[in-house]
mmCIF file of the N, C-alpha and C atoms, coordinates in Angstrom:
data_MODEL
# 
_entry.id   MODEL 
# 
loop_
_atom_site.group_PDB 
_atom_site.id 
_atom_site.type_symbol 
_atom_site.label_atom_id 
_atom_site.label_alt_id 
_atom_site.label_comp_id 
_atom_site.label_asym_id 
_atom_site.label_entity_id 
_atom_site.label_seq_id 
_atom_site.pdbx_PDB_ins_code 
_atom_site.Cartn_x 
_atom_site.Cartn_y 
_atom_site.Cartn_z 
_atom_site.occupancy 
_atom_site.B_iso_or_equiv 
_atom_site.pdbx_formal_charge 
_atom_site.auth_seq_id 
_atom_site.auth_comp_id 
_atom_site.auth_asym_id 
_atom_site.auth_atom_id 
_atom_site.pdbx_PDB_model_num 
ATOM 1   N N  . UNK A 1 1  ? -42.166 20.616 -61.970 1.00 0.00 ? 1  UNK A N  1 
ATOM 2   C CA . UNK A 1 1  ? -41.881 22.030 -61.862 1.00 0.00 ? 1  UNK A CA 1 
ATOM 3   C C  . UNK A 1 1  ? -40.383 22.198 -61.623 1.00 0.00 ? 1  UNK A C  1 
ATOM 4   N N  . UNK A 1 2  ? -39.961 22.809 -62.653 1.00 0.00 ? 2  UNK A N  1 
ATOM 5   C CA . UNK A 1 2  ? -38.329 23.105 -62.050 1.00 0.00 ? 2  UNK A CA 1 
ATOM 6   C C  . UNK A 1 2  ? -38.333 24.719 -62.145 1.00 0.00 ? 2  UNK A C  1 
ATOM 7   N N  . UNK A 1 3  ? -37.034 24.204 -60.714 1.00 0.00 ? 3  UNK A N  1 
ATOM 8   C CA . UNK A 1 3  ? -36.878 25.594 -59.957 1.00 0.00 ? 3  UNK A CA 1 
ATOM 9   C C  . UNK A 1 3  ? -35.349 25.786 -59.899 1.00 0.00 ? 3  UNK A C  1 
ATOM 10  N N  . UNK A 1 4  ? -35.087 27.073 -59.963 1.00 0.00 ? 4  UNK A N  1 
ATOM 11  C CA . UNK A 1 4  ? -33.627 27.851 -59.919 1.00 0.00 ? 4  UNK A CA 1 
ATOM 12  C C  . UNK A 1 4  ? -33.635 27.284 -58.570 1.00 0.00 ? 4  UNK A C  1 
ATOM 13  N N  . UNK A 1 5  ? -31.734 27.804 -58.033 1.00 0.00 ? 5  UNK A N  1 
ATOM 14  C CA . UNK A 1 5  ? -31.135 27.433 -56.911 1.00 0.00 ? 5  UNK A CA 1 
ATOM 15  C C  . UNK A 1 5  ? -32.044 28.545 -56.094 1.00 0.00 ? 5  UNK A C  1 
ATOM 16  N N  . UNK A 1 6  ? -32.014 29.702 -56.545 1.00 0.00 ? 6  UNK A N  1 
ATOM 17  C CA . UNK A 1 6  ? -32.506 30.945 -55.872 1.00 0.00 ? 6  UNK A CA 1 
ATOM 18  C C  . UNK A 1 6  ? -34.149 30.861 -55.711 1.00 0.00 ? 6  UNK A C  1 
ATOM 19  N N  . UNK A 1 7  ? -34.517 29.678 -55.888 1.00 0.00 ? 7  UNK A N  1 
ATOM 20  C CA . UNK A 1 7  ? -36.178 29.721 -55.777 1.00 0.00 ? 7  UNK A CA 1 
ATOM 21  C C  . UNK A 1 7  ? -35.920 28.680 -54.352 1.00 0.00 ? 7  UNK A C  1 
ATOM 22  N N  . UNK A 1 8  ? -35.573 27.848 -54.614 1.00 0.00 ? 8  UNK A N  1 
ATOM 23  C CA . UNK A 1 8  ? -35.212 26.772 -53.365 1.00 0.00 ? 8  UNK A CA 1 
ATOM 24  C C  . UNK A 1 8  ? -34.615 26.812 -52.429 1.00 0.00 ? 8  UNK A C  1 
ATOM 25  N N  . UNK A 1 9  ? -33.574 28.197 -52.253 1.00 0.00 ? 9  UNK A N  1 
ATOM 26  C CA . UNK A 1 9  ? -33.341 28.717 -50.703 1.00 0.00 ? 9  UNK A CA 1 
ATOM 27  C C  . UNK A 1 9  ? -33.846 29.800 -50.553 1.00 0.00 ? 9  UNK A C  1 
ATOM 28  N N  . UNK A 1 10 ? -34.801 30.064 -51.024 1.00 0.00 ? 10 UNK A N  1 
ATOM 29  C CA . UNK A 1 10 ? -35.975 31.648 -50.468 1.00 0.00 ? 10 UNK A CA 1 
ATOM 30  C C  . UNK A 1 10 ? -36.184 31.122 -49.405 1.00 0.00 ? 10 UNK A C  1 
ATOM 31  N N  . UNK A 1 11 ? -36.066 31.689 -48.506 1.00 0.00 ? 11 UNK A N  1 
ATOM 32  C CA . UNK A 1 11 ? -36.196 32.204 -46.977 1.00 0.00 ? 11 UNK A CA 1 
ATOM 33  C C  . UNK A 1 11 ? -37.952 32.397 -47.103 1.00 0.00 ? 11 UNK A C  1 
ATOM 34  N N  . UNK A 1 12 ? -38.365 31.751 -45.270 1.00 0.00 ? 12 UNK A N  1 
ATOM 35  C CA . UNK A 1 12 ? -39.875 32.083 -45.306 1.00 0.00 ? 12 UNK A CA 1 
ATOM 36  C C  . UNK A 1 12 ? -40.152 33.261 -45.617 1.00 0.00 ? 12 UNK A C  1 
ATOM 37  N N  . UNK A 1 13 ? -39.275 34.506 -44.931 1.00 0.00 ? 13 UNK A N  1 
ATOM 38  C CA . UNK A 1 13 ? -39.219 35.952 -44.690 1.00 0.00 ? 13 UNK A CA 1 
ATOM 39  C C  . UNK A 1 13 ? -39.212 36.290 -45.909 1.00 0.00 ? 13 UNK A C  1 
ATOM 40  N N  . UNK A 1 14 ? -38.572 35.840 -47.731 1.00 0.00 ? 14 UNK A N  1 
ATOM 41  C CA . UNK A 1 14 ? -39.062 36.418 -48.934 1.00 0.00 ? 14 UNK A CA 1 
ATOM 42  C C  . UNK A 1 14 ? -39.846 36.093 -49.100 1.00 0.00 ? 14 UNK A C  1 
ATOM 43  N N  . UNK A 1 15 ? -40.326 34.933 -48.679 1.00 0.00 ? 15 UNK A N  1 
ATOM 44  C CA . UNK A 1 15 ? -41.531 34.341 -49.687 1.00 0.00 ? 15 UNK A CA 1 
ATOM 45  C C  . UNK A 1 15 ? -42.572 35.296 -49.030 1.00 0.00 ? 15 UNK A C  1 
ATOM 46  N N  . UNK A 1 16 ? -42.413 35.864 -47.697 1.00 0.00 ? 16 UNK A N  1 
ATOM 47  C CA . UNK A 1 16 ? -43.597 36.153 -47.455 1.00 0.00 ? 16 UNK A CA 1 
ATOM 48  C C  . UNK A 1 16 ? -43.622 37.553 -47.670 1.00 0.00 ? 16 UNK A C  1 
ATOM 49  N N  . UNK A 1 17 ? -42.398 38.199 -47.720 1.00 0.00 ? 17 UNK A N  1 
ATOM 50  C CA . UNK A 1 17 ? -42.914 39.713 -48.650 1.00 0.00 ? 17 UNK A CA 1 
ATOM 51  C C  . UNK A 1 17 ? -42.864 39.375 -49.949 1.00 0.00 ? 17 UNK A C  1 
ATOM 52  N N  . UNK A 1 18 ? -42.665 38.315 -50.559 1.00 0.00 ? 18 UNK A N  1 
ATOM 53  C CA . UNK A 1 18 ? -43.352 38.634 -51.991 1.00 0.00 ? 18 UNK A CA 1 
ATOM 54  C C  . UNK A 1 18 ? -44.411 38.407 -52.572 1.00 0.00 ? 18 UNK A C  1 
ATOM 55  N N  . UNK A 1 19 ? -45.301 37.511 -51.860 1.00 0.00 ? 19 UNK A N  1 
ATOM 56  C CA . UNK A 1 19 ? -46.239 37.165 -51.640 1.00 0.00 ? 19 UNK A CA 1 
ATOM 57  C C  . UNK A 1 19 ? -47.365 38.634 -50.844 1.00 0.00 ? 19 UNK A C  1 
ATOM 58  N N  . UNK A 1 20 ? -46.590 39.119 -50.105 1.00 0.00 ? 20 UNK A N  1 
ATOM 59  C CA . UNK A 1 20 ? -47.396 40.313 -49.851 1.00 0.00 ? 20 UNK A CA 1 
ATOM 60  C C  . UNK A 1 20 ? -47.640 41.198 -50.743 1.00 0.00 ? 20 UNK A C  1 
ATOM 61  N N  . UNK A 1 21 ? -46.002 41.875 -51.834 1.00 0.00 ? 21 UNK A N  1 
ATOM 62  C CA . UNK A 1 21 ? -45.977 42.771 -52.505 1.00 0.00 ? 21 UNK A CA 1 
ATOM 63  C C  . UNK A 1 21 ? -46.930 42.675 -53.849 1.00 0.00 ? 21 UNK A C  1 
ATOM 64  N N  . UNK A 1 22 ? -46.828 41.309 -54.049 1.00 0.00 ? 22 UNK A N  1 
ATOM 65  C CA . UNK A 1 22 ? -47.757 40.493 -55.241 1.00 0.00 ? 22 UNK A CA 1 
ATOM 66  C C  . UNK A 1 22 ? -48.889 40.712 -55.221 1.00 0.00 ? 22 UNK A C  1 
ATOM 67  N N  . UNK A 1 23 ? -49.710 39.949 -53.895 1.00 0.00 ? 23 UNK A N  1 
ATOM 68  C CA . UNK A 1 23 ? -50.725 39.791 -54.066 1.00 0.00 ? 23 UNK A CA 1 
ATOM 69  C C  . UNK A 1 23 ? -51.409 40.416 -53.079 1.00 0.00 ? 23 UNK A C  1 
ATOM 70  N N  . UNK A 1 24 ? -50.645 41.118 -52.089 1.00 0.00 ? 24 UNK A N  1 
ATOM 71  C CA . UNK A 1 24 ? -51.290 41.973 -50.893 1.00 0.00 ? 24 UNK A CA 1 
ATOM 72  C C  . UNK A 1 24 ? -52.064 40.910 -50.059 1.00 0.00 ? 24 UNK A C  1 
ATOM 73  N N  . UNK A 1 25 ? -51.849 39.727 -50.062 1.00 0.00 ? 25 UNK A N  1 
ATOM 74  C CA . UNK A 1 25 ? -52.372 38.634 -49.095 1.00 0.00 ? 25 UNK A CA 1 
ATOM 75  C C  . UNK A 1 25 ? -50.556 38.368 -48.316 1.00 0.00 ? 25 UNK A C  1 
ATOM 76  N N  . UNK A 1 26 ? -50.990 37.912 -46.739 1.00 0.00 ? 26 UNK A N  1 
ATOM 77  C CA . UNK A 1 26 ? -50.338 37.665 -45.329 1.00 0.00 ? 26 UNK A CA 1 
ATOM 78  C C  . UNK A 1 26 ? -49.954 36.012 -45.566 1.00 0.00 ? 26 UNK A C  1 
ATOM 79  N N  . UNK A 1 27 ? -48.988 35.453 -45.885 1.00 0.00 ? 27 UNK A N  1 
ATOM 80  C CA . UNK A 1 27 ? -48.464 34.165 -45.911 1.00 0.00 ? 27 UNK A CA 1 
ATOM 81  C C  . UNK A 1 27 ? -47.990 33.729 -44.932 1.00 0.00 ? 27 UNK A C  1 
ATOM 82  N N  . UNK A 1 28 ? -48.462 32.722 -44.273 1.00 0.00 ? 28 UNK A N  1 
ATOM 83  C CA . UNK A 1 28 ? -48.274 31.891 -42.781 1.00 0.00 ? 28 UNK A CA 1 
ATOM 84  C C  . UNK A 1 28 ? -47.474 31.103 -42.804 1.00 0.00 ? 28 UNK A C  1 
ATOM 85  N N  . UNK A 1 29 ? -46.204 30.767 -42.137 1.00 0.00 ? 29 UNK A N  1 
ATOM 86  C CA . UNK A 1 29 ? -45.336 29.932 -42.158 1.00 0.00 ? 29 UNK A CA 1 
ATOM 87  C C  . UNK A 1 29 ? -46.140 28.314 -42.685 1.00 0.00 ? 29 UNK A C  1 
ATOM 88  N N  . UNK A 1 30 ? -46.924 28.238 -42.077 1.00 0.00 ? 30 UNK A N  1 
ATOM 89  C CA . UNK A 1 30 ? -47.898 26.702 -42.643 1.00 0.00 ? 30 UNK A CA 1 
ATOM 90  C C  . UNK A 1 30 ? -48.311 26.537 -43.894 1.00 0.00 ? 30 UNK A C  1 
ATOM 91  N N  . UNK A 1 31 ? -48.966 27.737 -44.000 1.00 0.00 ? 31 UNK A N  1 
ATOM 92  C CA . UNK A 1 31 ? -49.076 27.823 -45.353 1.00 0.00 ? 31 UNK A CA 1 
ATOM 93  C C  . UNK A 1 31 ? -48.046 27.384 -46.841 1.00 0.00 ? 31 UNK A C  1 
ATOM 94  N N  . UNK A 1 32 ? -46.700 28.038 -46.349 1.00 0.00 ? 32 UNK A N  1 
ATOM 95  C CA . UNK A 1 32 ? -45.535 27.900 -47.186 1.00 0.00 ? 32 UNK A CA 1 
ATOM 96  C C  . UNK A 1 32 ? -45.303 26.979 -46.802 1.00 0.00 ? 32 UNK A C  1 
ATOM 97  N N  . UNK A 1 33 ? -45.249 25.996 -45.663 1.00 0.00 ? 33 UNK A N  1 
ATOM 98  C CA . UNK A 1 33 ? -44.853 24.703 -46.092 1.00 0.00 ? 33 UNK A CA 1 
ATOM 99  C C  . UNK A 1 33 ? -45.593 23.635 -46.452 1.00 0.00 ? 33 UNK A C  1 
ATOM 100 N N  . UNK A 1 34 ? -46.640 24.046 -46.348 1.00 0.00 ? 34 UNK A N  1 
ATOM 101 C CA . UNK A 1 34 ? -47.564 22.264 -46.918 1.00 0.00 ? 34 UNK A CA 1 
ATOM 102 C C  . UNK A 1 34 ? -47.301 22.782 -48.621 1.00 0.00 ? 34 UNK A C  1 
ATOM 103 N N  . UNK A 1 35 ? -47.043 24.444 -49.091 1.00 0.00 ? 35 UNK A N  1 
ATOM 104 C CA . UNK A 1 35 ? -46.963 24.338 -50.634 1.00 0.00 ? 35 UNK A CA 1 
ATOM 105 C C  . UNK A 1 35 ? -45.196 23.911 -51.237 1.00 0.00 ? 35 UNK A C  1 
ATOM 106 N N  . UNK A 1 36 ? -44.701 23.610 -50.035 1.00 0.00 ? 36 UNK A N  1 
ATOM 107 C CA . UNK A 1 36 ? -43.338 23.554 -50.551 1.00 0.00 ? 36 UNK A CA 1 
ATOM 108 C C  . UNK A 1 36 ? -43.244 21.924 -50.363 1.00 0.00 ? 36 UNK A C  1 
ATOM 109 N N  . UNK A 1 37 ? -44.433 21.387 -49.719 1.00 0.00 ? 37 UNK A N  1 
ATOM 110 C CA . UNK A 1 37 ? -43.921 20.100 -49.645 1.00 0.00 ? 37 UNK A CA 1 
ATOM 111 C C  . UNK A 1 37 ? -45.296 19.580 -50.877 1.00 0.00 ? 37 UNK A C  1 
ATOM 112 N N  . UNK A 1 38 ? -45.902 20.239 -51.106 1.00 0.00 ? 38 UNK A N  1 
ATOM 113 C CA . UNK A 1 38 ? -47.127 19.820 -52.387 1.00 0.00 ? 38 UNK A CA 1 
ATOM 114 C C  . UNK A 1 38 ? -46.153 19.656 -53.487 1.00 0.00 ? 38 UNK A C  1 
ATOM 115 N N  . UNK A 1 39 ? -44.953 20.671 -53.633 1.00 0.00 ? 39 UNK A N  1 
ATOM 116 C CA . UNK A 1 39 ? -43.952 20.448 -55.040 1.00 0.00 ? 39 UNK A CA 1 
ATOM 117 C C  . UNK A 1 39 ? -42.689 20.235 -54.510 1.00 0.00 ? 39 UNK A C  1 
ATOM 118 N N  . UNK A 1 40 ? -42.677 19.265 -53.431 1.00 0.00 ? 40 UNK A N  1 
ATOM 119 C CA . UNK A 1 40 ? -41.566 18.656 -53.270 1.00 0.00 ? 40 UNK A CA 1 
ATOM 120 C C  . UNK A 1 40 ? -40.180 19.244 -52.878 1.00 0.00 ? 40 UNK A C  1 
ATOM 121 N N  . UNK A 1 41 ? -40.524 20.246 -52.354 1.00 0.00 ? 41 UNK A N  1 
ATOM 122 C CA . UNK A 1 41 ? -39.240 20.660 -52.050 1.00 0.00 ? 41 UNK A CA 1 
ATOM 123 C C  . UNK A 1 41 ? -38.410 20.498 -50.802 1.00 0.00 ? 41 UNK A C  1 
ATOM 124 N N  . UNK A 1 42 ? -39.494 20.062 -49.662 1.00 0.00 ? 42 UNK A N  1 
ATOM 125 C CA . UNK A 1 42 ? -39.346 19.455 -48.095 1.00 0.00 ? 42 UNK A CA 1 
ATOM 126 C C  . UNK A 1 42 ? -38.814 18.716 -48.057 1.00 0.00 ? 42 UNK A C  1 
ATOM 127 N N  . UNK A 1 43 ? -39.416 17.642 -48.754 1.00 0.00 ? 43 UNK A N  1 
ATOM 128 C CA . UNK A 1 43 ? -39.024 16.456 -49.023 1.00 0.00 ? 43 UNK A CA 1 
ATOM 129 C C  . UNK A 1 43 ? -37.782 15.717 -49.119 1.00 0.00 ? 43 UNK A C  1 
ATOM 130 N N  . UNK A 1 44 ? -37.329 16.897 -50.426 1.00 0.00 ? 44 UNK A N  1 
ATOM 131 C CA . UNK A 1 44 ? -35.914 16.068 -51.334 1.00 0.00 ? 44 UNK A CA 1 
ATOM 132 C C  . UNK A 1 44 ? -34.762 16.659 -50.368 1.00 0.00 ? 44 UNK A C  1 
ATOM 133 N N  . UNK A 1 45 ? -35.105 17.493 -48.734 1.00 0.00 ? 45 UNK A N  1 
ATOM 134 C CA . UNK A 1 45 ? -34.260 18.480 -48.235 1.00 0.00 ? 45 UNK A CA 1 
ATOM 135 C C  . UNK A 1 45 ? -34.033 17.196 -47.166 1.00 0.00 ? 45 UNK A C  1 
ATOM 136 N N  . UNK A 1 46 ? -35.290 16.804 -46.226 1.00 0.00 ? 46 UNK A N  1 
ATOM 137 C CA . UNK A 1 46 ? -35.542 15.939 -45.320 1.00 0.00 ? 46 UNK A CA 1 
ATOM 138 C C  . UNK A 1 46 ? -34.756 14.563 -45.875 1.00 0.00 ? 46 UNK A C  1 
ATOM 139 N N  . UNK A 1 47 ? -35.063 13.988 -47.122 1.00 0.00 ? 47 UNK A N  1 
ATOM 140 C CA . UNK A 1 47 ? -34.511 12.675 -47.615 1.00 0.00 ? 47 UNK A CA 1 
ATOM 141 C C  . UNK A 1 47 ? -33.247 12.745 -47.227 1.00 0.00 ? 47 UNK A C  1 
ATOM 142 N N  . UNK A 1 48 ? -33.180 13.769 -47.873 1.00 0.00 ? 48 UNK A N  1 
ATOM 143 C CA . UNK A 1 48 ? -30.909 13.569 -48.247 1.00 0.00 ? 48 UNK A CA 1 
ATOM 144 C C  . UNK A 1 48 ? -30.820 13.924 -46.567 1.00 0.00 ? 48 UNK A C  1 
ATOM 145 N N  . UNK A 1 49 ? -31.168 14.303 -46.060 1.00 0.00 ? 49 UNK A N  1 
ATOM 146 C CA . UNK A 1 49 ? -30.435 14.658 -44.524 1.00 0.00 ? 49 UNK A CA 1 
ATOM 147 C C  . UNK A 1 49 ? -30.488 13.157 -43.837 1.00 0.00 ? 49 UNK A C  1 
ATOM 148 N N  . UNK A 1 50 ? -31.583 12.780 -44.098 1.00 0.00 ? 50 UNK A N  1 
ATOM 149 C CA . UNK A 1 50 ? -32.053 11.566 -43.642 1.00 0.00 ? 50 UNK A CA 1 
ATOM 150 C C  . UNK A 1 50 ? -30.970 10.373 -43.397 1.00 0.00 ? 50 UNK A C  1 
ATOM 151 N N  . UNK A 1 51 ? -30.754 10.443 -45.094 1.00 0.00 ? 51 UNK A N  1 
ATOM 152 C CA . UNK A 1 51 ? -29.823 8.967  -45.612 1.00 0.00 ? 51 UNK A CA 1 
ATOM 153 C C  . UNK A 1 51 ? -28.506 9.269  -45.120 1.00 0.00 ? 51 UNK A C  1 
ATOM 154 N N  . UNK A 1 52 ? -28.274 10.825 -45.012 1.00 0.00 ? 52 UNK A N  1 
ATOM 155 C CA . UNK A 1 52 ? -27.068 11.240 -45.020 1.00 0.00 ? 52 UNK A CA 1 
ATOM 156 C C  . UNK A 1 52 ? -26.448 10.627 -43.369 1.00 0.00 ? 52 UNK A C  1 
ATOM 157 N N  . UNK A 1 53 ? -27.816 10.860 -42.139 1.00 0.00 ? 53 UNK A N  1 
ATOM 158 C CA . UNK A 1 53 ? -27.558 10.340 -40.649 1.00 0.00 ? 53 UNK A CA 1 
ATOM 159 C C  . UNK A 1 53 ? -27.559 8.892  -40.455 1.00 0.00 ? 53 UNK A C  1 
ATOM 160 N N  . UNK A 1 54 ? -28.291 8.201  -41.579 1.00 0.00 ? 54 UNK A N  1 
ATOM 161 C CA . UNK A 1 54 ? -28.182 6.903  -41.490 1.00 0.00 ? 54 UNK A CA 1 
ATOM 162 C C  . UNK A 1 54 ? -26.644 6.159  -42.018 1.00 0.00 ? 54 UNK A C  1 
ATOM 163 N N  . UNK A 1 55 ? -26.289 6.849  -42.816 1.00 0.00 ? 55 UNK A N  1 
ATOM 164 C CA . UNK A 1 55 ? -25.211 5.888  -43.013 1.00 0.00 ? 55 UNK A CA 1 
ATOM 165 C C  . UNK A 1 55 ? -24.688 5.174  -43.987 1.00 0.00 ? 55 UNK A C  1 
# 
């Protein structure tokens, strides 16, 4: 799945009014992240910070 720059720093706070305005369903911070880490987007954020403290 590829994603714009502007899809990958949406803020919980858009995702979750757009997700409201969309679909009129309440998006839970948990929610948005087990789907942001299902398509990898946690991930590739956590890695690079990772390698970046290691050295």
């Amino acid at each position: 799945m590829d994603l714009t720059a502007a899809e990958k720093k949406a803020s919980y706070e858009k995702i979750k009014a757009y997700v409201l305005k969309k679909l009129g369903l309440k998006a839970s911070n948990r929610y948005i992240a087990q789907v942001k880490r299902k398509c990898g987007i946690i991930y590739a954020w956590y890695n690079t910070r990772r390698m970046q403290q290691n050295g």
